[in-house]
C-alpha positions as CSV (number, residue, x, y, z in Angstrom):
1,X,20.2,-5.2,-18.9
2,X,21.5,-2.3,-20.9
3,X,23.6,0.0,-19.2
4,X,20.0,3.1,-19.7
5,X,18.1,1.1,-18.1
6,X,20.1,0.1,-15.1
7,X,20.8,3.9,-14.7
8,X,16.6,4.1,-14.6
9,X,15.8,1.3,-12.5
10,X,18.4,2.4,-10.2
11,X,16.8,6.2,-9.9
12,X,12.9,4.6,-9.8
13,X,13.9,2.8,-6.8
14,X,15.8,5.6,-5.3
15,X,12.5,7.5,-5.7
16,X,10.7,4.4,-4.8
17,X,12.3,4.5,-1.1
18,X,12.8,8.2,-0.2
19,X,8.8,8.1,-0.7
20,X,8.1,5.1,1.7
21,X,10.7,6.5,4.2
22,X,8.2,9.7,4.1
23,X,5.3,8.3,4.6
24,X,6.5,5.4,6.7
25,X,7.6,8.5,9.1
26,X,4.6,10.2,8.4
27,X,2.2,7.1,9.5
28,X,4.3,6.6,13.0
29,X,3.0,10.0,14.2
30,X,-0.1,11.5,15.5
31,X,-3.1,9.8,16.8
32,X,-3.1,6.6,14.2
33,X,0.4,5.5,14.4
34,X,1.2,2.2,11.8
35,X,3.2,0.7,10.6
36,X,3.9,0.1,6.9
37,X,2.8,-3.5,6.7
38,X,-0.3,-2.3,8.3
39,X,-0.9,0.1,5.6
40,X,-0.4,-2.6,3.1
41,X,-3.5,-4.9,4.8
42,X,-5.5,-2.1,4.7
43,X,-5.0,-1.2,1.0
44,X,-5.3,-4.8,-0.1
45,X,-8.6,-5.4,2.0
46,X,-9.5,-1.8,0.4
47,X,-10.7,-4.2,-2.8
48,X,-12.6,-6.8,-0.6
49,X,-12.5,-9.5,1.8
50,X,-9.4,-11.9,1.9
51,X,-8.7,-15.3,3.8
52,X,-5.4,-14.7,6.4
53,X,-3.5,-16.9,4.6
54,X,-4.2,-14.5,1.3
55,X,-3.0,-11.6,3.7
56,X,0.0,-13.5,4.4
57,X,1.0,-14.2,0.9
58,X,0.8,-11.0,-0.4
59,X,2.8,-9.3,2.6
60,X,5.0,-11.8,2.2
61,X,5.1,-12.7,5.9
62,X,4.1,-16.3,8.2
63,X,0.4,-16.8,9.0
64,X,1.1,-15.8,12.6
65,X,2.9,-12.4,12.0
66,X,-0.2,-11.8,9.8
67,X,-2.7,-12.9,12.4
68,X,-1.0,-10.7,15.5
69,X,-1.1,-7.9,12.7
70,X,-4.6,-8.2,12.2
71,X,-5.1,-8.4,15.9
72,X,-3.8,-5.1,16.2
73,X,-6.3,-3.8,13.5
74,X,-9.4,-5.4,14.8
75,X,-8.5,-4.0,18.0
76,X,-9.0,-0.5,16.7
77,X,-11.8,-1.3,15.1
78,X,-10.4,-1.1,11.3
79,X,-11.1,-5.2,10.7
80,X,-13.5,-7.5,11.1
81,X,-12.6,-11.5,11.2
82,X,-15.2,-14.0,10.5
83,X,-15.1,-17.8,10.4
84,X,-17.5,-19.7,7.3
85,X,-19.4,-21.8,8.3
86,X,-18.7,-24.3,5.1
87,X,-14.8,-23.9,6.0
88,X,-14.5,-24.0,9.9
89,X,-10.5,-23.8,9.2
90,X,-10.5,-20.1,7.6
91,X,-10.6,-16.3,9.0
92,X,-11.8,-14.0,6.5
93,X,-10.9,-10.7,7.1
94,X,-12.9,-7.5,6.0
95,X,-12.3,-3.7,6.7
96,X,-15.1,-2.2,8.8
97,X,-16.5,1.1,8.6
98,X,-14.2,3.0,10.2
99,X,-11.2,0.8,8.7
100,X,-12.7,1.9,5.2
101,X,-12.7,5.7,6.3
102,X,-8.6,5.6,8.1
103,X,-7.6,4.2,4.3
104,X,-9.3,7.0,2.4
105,X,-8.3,8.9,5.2
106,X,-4.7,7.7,4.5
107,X,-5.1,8.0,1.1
108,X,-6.2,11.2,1.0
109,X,-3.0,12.6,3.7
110,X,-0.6,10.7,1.3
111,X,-1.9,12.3,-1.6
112,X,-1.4,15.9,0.2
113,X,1.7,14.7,1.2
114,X,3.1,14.1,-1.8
115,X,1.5,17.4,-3.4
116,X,3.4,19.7,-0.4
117,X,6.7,17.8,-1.8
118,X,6.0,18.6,-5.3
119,X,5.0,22.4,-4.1
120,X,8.0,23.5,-5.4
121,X,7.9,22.1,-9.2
122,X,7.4,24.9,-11.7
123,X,4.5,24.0,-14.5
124,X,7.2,23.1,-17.0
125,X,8.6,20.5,-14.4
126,X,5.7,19.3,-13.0
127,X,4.5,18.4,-16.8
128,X,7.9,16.3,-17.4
129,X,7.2,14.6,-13.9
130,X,3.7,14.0,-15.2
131,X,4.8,12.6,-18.8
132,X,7.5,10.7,-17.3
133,X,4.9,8.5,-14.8
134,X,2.3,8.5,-17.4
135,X,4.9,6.1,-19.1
136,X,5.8,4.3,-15.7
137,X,2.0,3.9,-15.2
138,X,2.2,1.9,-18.9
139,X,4.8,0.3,-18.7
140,X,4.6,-1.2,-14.7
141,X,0.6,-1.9,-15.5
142,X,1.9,-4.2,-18.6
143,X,4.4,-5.8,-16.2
144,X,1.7,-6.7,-13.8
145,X,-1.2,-7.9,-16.0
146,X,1.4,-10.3,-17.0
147,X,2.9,-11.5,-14.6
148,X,-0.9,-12.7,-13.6
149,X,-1.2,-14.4,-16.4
């Protein structure tokens, strides 16, 4: 990897992680405290239903860390699990109502959040910052269109 591009990868994570440490402290306070994986079920179920095992996968966990993670969520009343009837063997899980609201809820924190952070940026800055993830937005939506493919 040429030596620019290490130096950039290297910063983009750096930015990468000071943001998740914010909001991962962020998310463990007040009334609806969770925990980053949780956050991650709730943005991928934010698209539709998905089997446990799909859940699983894409946290990158076992099936019962997963399944006492759901637990949790359809305790509060953010999840729903069902069973079909043509695959006895499966748990579908779905956001409810309410677990649809807490993710825009989320959503809408994180974006404020972020925007208090940013405060500070002058217009000349905040257009660079702008430009500069404009490109990452390119570039990282390339990268994961293929990789799917």
């Amino acid at each position: 990897m040429p030596a620019p591009a290490a130096k950039t990868a290297r910063e983009l994570l750096e930015v990468t992680t000071l943001l998740m440490r914010s909001f991962s402290a962020r998310m463990r306070q007040g009334d609806h405290r969770l925990d980053p994986a949780h956050i991650g079920i709730l943005a991928k179920l934010s698209f539709g239903a998905s089997s446990l095992t799909e859940l699983a996968q894409h946290q990158s966990v076992r099936l019962p860390t997963m399944s006492r993670s759901v637990a949790l969520l359809v305790e509060r009343g953010w999840l729903k699990r069902s069973i079909p009837a043509e695959n006895r063997r499966q748990t579908i899980v779905t956001l409810t109502a309410e677990g649809r609201r807490m993710w825009v809820w989320m959503k809408r924190d994180a974006e404020k959040h972020v925007a208090q952070m940013l405060a500070s940026l002058d217009g000349a800055e905040r257009k660079q910052v702008e430009a500069g993830l404009a490109i990452l937005i390119r570039v990282l939506g390339v990268a994961v269109r293929n990789a799917r493919e």
